[in-house]
C-alpha positions as CSV (number, residue, x, y, z in Angstrom):
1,X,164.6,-12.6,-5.1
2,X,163.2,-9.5,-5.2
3,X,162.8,-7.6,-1.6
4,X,159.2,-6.9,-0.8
5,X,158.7,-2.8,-0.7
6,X,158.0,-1.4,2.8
7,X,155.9,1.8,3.0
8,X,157.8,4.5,4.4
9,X,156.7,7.2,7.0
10,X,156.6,9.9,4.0
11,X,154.4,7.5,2.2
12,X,152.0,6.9,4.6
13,X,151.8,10.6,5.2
14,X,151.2,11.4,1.5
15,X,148.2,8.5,1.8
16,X,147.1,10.5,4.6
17,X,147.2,13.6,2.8
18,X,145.8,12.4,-0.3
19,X,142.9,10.9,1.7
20,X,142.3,13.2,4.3
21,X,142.4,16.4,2.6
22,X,139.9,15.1,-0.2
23,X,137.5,14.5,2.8
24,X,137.8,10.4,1.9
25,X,137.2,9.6,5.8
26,X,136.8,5.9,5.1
27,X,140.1,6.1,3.4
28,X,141.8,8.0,5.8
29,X,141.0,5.2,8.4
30,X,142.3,2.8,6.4
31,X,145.1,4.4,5.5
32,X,145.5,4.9,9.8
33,X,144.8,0.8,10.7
34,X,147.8,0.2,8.3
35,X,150.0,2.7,10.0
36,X,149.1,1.5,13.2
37,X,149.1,-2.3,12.5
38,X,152.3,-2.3,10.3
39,X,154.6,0.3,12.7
40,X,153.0,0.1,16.3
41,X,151.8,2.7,17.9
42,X,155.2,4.1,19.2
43,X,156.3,4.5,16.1
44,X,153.0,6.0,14.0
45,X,152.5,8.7,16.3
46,X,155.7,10.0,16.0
47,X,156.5,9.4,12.6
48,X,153.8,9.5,11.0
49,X,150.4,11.2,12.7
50,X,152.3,13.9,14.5
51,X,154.3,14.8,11.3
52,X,151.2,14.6,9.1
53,X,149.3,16.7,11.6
54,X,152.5,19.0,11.9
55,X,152.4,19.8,7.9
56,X,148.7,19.8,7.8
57,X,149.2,23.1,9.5
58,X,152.2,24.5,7.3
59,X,150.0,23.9,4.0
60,X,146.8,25.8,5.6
61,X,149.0,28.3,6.9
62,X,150.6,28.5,3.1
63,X,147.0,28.4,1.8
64,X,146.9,25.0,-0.4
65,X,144.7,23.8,1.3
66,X,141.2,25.4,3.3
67,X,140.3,25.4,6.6
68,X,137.5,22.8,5.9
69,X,140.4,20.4,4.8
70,X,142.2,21.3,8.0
71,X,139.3,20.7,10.5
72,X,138.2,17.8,8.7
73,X,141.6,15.7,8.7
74,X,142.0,17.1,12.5
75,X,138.8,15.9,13.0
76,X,139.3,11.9,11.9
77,X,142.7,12.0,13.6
78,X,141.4,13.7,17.0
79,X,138.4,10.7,16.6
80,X,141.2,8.0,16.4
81,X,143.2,9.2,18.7
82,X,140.0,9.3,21.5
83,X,139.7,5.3,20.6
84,X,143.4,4.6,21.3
85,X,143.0,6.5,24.6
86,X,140.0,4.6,25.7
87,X,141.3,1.5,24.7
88,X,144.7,1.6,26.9
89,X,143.0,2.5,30.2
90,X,143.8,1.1,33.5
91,X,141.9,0.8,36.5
92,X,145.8,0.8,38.3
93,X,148.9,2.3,38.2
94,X,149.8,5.8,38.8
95,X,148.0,8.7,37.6
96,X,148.6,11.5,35.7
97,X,146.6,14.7,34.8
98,X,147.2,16.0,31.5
99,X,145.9,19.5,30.5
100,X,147.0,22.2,27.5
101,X,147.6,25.7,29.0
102,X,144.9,28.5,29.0
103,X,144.6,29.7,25.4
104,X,146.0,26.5,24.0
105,X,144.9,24.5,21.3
106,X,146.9,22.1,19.8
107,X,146.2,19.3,21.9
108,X,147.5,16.5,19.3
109,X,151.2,15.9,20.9
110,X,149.8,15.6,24.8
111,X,146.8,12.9,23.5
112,X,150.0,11.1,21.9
113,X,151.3,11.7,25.2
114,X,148.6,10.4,27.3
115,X,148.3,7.3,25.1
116,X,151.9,6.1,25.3
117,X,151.1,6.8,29.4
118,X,148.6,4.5,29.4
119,X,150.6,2.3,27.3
120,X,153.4,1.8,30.3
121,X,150.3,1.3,32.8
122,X,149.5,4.7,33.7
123,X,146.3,6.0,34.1
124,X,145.3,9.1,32.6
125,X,142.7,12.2,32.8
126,X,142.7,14.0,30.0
127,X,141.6,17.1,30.3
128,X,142.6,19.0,26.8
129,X,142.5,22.1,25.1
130,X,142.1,25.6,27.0
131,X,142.3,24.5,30.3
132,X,142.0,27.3,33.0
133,X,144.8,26.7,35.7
134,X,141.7,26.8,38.5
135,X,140.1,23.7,36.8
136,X,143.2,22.3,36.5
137,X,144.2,22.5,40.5
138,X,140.6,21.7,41.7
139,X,141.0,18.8,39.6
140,X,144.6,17.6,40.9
141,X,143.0,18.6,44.5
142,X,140.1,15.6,44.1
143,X,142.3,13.1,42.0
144,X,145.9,13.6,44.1
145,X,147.5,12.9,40.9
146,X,151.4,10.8,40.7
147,X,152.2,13.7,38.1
148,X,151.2,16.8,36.1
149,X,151.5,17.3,32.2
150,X,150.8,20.9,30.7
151,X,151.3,21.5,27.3
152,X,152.0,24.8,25.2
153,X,153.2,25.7,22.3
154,X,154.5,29.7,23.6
155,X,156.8,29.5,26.6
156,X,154.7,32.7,27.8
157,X,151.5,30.5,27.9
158,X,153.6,29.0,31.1
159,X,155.0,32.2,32.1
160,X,151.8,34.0,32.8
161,X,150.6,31.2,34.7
162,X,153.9,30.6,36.7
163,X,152.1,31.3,40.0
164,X,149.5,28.8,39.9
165,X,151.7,26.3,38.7
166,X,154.2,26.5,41.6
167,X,151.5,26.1,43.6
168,X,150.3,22.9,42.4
169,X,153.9,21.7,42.1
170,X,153.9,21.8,46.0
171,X,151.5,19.2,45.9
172,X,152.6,17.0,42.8
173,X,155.3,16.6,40.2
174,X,154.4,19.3,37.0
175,X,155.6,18.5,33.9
176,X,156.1,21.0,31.2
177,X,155.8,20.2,27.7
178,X,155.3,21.1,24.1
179,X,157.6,23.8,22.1
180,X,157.4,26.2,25.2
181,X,158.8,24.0,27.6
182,X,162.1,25.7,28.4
183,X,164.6,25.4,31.1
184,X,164.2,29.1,32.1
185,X,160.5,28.9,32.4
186,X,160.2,25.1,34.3
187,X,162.3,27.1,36.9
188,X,160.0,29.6,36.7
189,X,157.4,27.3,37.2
190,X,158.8,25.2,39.7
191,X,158.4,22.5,37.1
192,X,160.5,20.2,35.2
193,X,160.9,20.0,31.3
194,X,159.9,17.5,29.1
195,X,162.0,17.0,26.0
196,X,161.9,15.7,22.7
197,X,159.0,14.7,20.9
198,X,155.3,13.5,22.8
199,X,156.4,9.8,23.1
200,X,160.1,10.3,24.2
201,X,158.1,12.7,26.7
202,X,156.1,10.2,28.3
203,X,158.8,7.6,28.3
204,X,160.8,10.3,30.1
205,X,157.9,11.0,32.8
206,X,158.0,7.2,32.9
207,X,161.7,6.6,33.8
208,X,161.5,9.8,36.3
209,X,159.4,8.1,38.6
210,X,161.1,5.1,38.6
211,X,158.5,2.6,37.0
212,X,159.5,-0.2,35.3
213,X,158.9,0.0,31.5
214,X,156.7,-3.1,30.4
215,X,156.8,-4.2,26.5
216,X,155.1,-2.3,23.9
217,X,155.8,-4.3,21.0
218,X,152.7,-5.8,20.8
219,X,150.4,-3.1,19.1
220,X,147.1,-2.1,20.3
221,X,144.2,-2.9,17.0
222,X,142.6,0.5,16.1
């Protein structure tokens, strides 16, 4: 008896690209509720969104494909990513404030982030791209926050900002993530460093303050 083929991760990331990058929005989606339905969302954000998105940048930075084609796949993925987020909020549990550095962009691994969060019974405010350190501590100031999670992709994006986020780490627990979370500059910052990819991350921020992890098997429909 012949064993049924599964899709692989590199599949579904070629049905992304073949969809997505020929503006086929409809056929991106549907390309996404398979992903979703058939790996969980654990699982599709890291092996397949957040790699997709990840080479999305490499071929526009290698010029095969435009920047239309860029924005537009960011686009669909950003809008599904927004569903997921609104559809695993809480009106319990802690509460964390999640927020990409000043001049930071790439907001893509902290919404995975916030969205695994949620899905371990967090609650989340998102606050994402660009945000200036001021907003970001008048915000934890009204909300009290559980924990902080700042994102950047250049360690000196923390760096420069290493004041103002010692500060707010005498209030609450900071988290730094992204690819310029470093040892040296969460020390720096007064803040700790989140490894590995977005949803080890928030599994980590989960287990650091002791919660209880609940089970995520069962997949959330988008």
């Amino acid at each position: 008896m012949t064993t049924p083929h599964r899709t692989t991760p590199g599949e579904w990331r070629d049905g992304l690209e073949e969809t997505l990058e020929s503006f086929d929005e409809t056929g991106g989606h549907r390309v996404l509720s398979r992903v979703f339905d058939e790996l969980g969302v654990e699982d599709a954000l890291s092996l397949v969104v957040l790699p997709y998105l990840h080479d999305v940048g490499e071929r526009w930075s290698a010029g095969s494909i435009g920047v239309a084609q860029e924005h537009f796949a960011s686009h669909v993925l950003r809008s599904r990513l927004f569903v997921l987020m609104e559809a695993e909020e809480h009106s319990d549990g802690p509460l964390a404030v999640l927020a990409c550095m000043p001049g930071e962009h790439h907001e893509f691994g902290l919404m995975a982030t916030a969205i695994v969060l949620s899905r371990l019974g967090w609650r989340s405010s998102y606050l994402g791209a660009n945000t200036p350190t001021a907003e970001l501590a008048r915000t934890c100031r009204m909300l009290r926050p559980a924990a902080v999670v700042v994102a950047a992709h250049r360690s000196t994006a923390f760096a420069a900002h290493a004041p103002a986020l010692r500060r707010l780490a005498g209030s609450t627990t900071v988290h730094l993530a992204a690819q310029g979370a470093t040892d040296e500059v969460a020390e720096l910052c007064g803040a700790s460093r989140l490894d590995g990819d977005p949803v080890w991350a928030a599994r980590a921020l989960h287990e650091a303050h002791g919660r209880p992890a609940p089970d995520l098997a069962e997949p959330t429909a988008v």
